[in-house]
C-alpha positions as YAML, in Angstrom:
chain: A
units: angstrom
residues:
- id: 1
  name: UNK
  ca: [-32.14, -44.53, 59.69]
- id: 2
  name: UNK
  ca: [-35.90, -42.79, 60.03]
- id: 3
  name: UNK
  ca: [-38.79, -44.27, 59.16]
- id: 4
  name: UNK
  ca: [-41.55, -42.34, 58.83]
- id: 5
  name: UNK
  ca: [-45.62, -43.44, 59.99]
- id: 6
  name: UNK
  ca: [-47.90, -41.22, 58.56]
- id: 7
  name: UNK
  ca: [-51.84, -41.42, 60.25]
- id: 8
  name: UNK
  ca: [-54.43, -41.97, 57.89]
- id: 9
  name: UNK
  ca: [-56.20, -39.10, 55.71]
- id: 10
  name: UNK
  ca: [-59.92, -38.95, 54.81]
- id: 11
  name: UNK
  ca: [-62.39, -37.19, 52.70]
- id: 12
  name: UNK
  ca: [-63.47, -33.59, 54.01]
- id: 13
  name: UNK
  ca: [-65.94, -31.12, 52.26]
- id: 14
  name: UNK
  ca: [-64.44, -27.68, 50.80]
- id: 15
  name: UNK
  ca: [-64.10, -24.82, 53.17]
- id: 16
  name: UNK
  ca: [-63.16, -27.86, 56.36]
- id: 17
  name: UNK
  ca: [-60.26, -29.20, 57.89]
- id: 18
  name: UNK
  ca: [-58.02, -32.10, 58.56]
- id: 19
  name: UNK
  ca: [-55.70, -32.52, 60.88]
- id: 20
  name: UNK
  ca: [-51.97, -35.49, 59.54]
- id: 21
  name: UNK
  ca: [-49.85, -36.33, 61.67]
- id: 22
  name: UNK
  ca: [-46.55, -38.30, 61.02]
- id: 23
  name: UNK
  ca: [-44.60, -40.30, 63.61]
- id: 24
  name: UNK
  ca: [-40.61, -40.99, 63.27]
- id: 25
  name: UNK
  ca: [-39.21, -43.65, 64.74]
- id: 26
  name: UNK
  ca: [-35.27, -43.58, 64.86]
- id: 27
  name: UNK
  ca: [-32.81, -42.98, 67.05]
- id: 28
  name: UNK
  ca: [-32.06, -39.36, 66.05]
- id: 29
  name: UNK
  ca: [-35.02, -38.71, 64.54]
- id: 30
  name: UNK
  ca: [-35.86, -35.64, 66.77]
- id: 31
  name: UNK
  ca: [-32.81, -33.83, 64.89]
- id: 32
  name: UNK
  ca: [-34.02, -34.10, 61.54]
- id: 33
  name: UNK
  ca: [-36.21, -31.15, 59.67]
- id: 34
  name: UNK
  ca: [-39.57, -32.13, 58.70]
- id: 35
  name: UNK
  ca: [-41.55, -31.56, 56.11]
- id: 36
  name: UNK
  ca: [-44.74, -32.46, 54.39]
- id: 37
  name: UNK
  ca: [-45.45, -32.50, 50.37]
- id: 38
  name: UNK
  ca: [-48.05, -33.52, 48.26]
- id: 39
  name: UNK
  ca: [-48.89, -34.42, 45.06]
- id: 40
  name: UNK
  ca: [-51.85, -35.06, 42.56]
- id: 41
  name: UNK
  ca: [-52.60, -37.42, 39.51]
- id: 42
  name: UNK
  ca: [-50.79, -36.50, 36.77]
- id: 43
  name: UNK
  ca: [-48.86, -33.84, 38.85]
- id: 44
  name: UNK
  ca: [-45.50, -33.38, 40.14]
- id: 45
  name: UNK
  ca: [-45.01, -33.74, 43.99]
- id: 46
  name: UNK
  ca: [-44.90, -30.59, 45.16]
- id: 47
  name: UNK
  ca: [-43.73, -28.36, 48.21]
- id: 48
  name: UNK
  ca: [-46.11, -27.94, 50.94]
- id: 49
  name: UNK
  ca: [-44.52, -26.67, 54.42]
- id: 50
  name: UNK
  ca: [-41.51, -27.77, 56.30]
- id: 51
  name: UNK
  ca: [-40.18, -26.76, 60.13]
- id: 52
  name: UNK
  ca: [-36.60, -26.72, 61.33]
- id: 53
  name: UNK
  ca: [-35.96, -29.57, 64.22]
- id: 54
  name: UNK
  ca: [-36.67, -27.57, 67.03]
- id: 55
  name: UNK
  ca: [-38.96, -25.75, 65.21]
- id: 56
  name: UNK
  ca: [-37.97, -22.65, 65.54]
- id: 57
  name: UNK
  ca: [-38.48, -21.54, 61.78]
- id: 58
  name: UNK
  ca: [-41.34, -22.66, 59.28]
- id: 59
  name: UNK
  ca: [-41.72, -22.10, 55.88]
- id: 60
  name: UNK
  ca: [-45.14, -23.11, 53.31]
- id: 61
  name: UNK
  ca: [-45.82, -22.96, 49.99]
- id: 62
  name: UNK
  ca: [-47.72, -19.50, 48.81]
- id: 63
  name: UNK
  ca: [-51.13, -22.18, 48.15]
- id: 64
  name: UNK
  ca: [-51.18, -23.01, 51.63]
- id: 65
  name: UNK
  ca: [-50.03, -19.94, 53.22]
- id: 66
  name: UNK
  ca: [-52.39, -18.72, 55.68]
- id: 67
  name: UNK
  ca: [-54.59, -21.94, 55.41]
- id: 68
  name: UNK
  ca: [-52.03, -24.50, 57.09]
- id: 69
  name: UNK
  ca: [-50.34, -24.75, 59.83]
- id: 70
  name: UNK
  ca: [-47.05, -27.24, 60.76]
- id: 71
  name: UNK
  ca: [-46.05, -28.04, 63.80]
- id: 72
  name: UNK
  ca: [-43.87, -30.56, 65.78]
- id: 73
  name: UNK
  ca: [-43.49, -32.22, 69.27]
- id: 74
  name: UNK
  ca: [-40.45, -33.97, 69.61]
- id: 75
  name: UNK
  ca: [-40.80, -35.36, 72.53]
- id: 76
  name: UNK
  ca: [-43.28, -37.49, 70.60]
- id: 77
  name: UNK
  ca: [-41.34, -37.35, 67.65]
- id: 78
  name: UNK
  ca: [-44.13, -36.52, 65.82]
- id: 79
  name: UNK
  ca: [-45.11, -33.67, 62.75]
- id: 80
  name: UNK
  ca: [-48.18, -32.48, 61.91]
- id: 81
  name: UNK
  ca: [-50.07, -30.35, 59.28]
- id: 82
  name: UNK
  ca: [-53.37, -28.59, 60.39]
- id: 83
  name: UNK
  ca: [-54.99, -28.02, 57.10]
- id: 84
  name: UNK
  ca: [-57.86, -25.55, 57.27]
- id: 85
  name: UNK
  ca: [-60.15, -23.59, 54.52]
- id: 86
  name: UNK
  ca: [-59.68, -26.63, 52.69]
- id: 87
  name: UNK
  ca: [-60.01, -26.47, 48.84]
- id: 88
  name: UNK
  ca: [-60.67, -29.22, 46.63]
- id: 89
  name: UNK
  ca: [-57.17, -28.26, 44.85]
- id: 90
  name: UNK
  ca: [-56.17, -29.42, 48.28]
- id: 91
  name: UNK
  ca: [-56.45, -33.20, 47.02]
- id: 92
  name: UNK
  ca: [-53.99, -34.82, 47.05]
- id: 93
  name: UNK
  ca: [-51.42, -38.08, 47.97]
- id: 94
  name: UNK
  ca: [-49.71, -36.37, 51.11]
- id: 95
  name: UNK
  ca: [-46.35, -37.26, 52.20]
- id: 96
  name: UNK
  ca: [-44.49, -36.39, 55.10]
- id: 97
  name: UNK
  ca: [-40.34, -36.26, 54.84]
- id: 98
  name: UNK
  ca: [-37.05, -36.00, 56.90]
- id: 99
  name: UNK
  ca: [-34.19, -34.14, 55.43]
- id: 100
  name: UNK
  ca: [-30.70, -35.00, 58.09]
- id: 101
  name: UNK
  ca: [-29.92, -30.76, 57.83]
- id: 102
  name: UNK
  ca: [-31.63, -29.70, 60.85]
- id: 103
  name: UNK
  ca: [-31.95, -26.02, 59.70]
- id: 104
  name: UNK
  ca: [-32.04, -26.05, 56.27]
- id: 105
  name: UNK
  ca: [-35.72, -25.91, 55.29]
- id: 106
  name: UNK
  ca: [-35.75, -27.23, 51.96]
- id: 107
  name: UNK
  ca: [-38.59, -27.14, 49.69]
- id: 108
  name: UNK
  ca: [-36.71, -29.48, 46.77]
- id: 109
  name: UNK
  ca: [-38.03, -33.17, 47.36]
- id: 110
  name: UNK
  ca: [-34.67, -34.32, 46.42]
- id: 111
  name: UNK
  ca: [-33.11, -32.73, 49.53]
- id: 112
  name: UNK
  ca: [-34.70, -35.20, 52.02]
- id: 113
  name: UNK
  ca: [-34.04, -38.64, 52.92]
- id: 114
  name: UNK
  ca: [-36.53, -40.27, 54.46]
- id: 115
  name: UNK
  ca: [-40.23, -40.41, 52.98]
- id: 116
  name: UNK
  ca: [-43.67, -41.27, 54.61]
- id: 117
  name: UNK
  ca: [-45.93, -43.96, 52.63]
- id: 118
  name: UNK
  ca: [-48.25, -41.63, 51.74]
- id: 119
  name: UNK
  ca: [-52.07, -40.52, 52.83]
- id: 120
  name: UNK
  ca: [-55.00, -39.35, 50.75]
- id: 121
  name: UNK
  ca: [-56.63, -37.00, 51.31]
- id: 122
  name: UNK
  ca: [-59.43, -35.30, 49.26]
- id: 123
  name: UNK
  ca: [-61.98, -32.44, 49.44]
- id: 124
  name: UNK
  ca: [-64.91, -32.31, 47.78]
- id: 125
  name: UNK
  ca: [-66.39, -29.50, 46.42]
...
């Protein structure tokens, strides 16, 4: 079992940045792959990066490529998503995740198990 802390988000102005962070708190929680997703009224939740448990491999969604960065430090079992050049497409309900295969990188909501509550986070233009 993971649960999942997420810090709070906040209101930024186009072209800034923000900095989430998401604590897990579980035994193995260390071993999991993270990842973070958002999503927008009316929209689906989408991809938005994920990193392997070690963090040896990363992988983002083309929107974000370039403009965030995610990272990890497991020995404070803790994610986190720089978010830079912001945009106000950028708004969204973020969500950080935990998917039990270490490696596999998944960018399918469905293929984690263990969700975040959620921080907003919106740009303005």
């Amino acid at each position: 079992q993971v649960q999942l802390v997420e810090s709070r988000g906040g209101v930024v102005q186009a072209g800034g940045s923000l900095r989430l962070s998401c604590k897990a708190f579980g035994r193995t929680a260390s071993r999991y792959a993270l990842g973070w997703f958002r999503q927008a009224p009316g929209k689906e939740r989408e991809f938005v990066a994920t990193i392997s448990w070690r963090g040896e491999t990363t992988h983002y969604a083309d929107s974000v490529k370039g403009r965030f960065t995610i990272s990890r430090d497991n020995d404070q079992n803790t994610v986190y998503l720089q978010m830079d050049s912001l945009k106000p497409e950028d708004t969204a309900a973020y969500y950080c995740a935990a998917d039990r295969f270490p490696f596999r990188n998944g960018i399918n909501y469905r293929e984690y198990d263990y969700w975040g509550q959620g921080t907003q986070d919106t740009v303005s233009s």
